[in-house]
N, C-alpha and C positions, 0 to 999 in steps of 0.2 A: 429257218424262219422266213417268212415273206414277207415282206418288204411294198414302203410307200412310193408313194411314183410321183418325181416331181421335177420337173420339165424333162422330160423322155428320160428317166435313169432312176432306175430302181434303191434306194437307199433305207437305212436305218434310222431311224428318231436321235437325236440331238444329244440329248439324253441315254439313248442306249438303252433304255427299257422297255418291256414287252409285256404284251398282255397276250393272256391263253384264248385260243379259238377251240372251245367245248363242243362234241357231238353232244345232242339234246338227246339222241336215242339209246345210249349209251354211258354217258355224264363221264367220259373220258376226254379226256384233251387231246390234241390229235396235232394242233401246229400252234406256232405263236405269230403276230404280228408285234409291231410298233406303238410303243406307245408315244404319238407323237405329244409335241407340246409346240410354244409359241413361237421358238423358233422355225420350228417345223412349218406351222401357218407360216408365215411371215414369208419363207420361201419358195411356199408352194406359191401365194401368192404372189408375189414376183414374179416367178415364172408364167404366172398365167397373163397379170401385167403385160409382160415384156411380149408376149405370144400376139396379144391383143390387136396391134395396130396391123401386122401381117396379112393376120386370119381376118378381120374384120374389113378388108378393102382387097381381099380378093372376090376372084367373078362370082356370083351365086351359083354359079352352074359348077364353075370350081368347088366350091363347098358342097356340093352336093354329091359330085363325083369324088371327094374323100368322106364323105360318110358313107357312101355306098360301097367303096371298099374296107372300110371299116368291118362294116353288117357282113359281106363276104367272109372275111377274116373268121369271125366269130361265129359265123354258121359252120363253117367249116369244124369246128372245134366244138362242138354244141354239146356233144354227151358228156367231155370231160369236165366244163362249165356244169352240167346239170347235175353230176355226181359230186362238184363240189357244194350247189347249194345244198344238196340233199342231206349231206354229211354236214354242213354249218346249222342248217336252219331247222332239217328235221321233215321237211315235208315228202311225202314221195316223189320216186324218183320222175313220176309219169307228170305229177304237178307243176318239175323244177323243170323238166323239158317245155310243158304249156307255157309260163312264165317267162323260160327264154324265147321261145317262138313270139309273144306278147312285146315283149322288148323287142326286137326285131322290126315288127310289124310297125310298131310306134317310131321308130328311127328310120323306115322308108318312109313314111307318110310325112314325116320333118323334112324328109331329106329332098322330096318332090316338092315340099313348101319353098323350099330356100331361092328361089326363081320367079315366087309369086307373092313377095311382099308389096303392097301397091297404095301409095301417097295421094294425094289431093289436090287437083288444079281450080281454081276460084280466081271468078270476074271480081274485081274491085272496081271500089265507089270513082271517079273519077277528081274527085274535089279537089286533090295534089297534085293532078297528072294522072296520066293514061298508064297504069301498074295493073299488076296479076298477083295471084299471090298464089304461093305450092307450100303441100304440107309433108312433109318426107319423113323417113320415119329413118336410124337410126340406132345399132346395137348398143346398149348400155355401157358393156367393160367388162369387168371381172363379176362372176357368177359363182353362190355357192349355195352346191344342190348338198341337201341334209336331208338320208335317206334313213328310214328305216328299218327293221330287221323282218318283218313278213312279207314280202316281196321285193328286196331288195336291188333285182336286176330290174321290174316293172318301173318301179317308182326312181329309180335310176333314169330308165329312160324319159320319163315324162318332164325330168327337166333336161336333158343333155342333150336332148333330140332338136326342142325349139331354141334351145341357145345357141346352139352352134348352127344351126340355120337360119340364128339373127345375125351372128356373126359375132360372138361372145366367146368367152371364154371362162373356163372354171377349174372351181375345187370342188372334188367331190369328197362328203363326209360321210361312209357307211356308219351304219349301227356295229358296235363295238362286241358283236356277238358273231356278226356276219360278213366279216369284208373280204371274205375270200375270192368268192365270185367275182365282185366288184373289182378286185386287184386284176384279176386274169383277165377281165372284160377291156379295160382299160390295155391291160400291156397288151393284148391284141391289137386294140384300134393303134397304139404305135408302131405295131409291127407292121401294121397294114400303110405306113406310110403318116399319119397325123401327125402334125408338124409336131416341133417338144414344147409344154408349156398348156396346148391350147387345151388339154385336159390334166389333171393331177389329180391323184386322191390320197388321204393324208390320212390316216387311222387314228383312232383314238378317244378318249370319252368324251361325250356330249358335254357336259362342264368345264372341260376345257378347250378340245379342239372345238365344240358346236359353237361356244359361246366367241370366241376369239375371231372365227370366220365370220359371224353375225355382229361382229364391233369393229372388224377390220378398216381402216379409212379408205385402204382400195377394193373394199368389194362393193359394189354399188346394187346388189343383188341378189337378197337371198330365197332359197325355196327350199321351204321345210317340210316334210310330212312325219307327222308322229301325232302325241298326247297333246290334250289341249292345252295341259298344263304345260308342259314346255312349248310348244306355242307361244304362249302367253309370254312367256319369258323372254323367246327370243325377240318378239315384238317390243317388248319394252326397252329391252338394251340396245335394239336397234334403232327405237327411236331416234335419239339425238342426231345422228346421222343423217336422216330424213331417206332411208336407203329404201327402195322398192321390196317391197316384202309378200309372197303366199304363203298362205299356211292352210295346207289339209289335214285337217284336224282329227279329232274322233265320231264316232256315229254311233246311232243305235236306232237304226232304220225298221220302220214300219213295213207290213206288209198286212193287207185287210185281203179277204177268200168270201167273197160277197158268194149271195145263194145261187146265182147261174152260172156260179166259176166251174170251169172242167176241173174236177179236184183233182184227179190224176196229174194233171198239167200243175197244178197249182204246190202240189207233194214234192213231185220233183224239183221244181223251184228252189224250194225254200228248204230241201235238205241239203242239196247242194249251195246253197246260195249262206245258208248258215255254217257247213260242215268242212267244206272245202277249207283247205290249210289249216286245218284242225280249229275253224273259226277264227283264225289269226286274221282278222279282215275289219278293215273301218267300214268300210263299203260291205253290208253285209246283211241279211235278215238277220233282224237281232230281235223283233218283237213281231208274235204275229197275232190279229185280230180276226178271228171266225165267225159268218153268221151260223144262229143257232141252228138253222135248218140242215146244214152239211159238216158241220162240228164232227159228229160220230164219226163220219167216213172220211172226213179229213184226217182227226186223231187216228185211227186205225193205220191208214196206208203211213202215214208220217211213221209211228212206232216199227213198223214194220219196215220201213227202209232205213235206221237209225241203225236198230239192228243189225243188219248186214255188216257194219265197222268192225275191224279188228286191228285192235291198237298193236305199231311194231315197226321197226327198222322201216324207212322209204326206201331204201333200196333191195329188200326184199317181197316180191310182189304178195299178195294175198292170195287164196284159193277159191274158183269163183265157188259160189255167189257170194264171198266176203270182200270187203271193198278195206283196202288198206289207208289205216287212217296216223298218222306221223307224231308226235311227239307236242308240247309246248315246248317252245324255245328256250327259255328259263325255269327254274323252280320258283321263283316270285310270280312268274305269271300264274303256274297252274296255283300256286297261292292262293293268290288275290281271287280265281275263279271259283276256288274251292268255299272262301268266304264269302262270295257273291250270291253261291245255291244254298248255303249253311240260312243268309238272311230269308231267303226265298222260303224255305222250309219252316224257320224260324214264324213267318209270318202265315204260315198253313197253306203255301204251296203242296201239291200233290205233285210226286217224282213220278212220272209217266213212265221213264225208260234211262238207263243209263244211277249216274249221281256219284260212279267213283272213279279212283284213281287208280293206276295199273300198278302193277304186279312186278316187285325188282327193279333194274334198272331204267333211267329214264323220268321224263317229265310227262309222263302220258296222264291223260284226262280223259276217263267215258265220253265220248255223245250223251248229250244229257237234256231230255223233255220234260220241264214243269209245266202244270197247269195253275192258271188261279193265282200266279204270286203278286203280293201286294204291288198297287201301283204307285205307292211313293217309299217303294223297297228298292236297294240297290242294282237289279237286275233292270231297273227304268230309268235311276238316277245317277246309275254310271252306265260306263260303257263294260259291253261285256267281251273282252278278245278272247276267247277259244270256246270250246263245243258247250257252249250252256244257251237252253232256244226256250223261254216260255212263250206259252200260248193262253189267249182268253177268248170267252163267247161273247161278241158282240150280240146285238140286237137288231139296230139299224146304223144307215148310214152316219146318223148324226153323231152318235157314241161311237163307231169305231173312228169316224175323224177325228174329235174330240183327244179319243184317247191316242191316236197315232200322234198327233201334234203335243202329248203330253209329256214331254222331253226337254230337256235343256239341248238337246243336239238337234241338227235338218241337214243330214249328205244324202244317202238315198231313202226311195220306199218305194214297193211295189203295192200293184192291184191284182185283182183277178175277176172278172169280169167282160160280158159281152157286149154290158147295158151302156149305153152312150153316154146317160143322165150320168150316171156314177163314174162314169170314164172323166168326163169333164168336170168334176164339182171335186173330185179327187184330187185329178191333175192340177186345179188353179187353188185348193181350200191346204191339202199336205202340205208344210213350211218344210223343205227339203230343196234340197242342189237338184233332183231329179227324180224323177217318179218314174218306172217301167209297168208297161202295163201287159200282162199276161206273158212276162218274160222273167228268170231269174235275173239278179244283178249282174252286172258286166260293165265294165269299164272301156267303152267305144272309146279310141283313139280320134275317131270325128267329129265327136261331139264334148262341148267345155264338160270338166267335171269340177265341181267342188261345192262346199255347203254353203249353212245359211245359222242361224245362233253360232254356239258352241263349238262347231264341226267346221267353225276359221274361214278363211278371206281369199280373194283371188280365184280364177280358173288352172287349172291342167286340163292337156286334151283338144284336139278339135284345133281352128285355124286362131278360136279367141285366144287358145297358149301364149303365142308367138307375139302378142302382143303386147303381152308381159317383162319379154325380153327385149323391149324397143323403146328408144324415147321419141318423141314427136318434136319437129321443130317447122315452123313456121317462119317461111322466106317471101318476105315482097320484094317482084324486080320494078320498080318504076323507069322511069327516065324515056321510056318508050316515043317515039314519036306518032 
């Protein structure tokens, strides 16, 4: 069994109970973790507590230079971390290598930050005396990152990186499907020397571990990524607390293929930008709008590289030209997707390509292309996580904006396009965290990410992160002569 990590020493749940970590490509169990419980918080966070005043008033260049042997550590180790996500999560193995490189990359770019936090000097009024006043900034305390199960080492870093560059400290909470990676990430960065405490991760369900780290009195911090419905949840119980709160929520991003777009460019996009991680992606082309002039030769090439998938083991490569596509994570997820294309059809969607479920063992789902499905059907009014992509024929500008903005969610959306008019009426008119234009989705480490409705609060990413992790405090010196 593997075991939680809670101030540098590997231990069992409180409780002594365990929960199965399933391969999704297989539906066999393969190891157990912890099922923690409230004890378990209680001392994880203490230990991060106690780690807190240490780590947080050493040099920043000190803190930089133990993250940077951390990312060492764990580079070094990179295949055996990749083959575990592969085996928890289901994705190929080539994806689980890109997603730890992505993690990496995000934990240097924190780790060069940690030197260039920079405060505010300000002339004052004179009326009491000759004073200045400075505005310093200030790590919070105890941090807990709440991550999810489709990129679990990514969205790991995206809070570990700027906390512990503010000078924070945490608990981290995987997804109860996934925390193997996450385990072995973490015991690295202690073997790499990270003092004990200043990270822990505690295993176990969201209802109890999520919900207990997000009401704890010493966590002053939390960052969640997941469903908006839990979201929402953890937002409300954390109210009373008045505790600093993100939440990246879910998406169901637009993507419009105006009439001067390079369709080729715009094809590749959006199959990989929808198909990648078998669609397990908030951040993701989930809706796409076509003008009718290149509609034909968009649907064509799209069908055609959907195609190429062949559902199977990630750690078994695919034969070219077959592109190996991994598993859902759950059987409720490929569920709920199954009933997501059932409405879609239901309401006289046309299956373009793909629409079922694989063969034998495993949570595999087709690549799957509607056309046409209704726009107040569940393919618009939920979020869709894994390979199901409808597509409609716009007209003009005004209708595909219209309809991209006709969602309860705004994380990302893309264009395609060379026209300037439609670059810019796009970019300021889409309600989205972010618009790319003539680029599949990606999630820049330099630039803030996060939504806008339904798709939650806050940034990750970019130097705005880091300022999530800090409080601000306002010093007047008077007495000056």
């Amino acid at each position: 069994m593997a075991q939680i990590l809670i101030n540098g020493e590997q231990t069992s749940a409180k409780s002594g109970e365990e929960m199965p970590v399933v391969n999704p490509a297989t539906e066999e169990e393969f190891e157990t973790v912890p099922k923690a419980g409230l004890e378990d918080v209680d001392a994880a966070v203490a230990a991060a507590k106690g780690a807190f005043k240490e780590w947080s008033l050493k040099d920043p260049d000190d803190r930089a230079t133990a993250m940077r042997a951390t990312i060492a550590k764990i580079e070094e180790n990179g295949k055996e971390i990749a083959g575990l996500l592969t085996k928890e999560q289901g994705k190929p193995f080539s994806e689980s290598m890109g997603e730890l490189h992505h993690f990496l990359h995000g934990m240097n770019y924190y780790a060069d930050l940690a030197s260039k936090i920079e405060g505010v000097y300000a002339n004052l009024p004179s009326a009491l005396g000759k004073a200045y006043g400075m505005v310093i900034k200030k790590p919070i305390g105890v941090c807990a990152a709440i991550v999810p199960y489709n990129f679990p080492l990514t969205l790991m870093g995206t809070k570990v990186g700027p906390a512990l560059a503010a000078g924070n400290t945490l608990v981290v909470k995987p997804a109860d499907t996934t925390p193997l990676a996450t385990l072995r990430v973490v015991e690295l960065m202690q073997e790499s020397g990270l003092p004990p405490g200043v990270v822990n991760v505690v295993t176990g369900t969201g209802k109890e571990v999520g919900e207990a780290l997000a009401t704890h009195p010493d966590v002053r911090r939390v960052a969640f990524t997941g469903s908006t419905r839990v979201g929402r949840r953890l937002m409300e119980i954390a109210a009373p607390k008045f505790k600093r709160i993100s939440a990246e929520l879910g998406g169901s991003d637009p993507v419009i293929v105006f009439p001067d777009a390079d369709v080729d460019a715009a094809v590749r996009g959006v199959n990989i930008g929808r198909f990648f991680n078998a669609g397990q992606a908030c951040l993701a082309a989930k809706r796409v709008y076509v003008f009718g002039e290149v509609y034909d030769e968009f649907m064509e090439g799209l069908t055609k590289r959907v195609a190429r998938y062949e559902l199977g083991y990630g750690m078994e490569r695919a034969e070219k030209p077959k592109i190996r596509m991994g598993p859902l994570n759950a059987p409720r997820h490929r569920d709920l997707i199954s009933a997501q294309l059932q409405d879609a059809v239901d309401g006289g969607a046309n299956v373009a390509v793909g629409g079922g479920g694989g063969n034998g063992k495993g949570y595999f789902f087709e690549p799957t292309v509607v056309e046409n499905a209704p726009h107040h059907g569940r393919v618009v009014r939920e979020e869709t996580f894994g390979p199901l992509l409808p597509v409609w024929k716009v007209s003009d500008v005004d209708e595909a904006i219209r309809l991209a903005n006709d969602s309860p969610y705004g994380l990302g959306s893309s264009i395609y396009t060379h026209n300037v008019n439609w670059i810019h009426r796009s970019s300021q008119e889409i309600e989205a965290g972010m618009t790319w234009v003539n680029q599949l989705h990606f999630g820049y480490d330099e630039l803030p990410f996060g939504g806008v409705k339904d798709s939650g609060i806050g940034r990750e990413h970019g130097k705005e992160a880091i300022e999530h992790y800090l409080e601000q405090k306002s010093v007047v010196v008077g007495g000056l002569s």
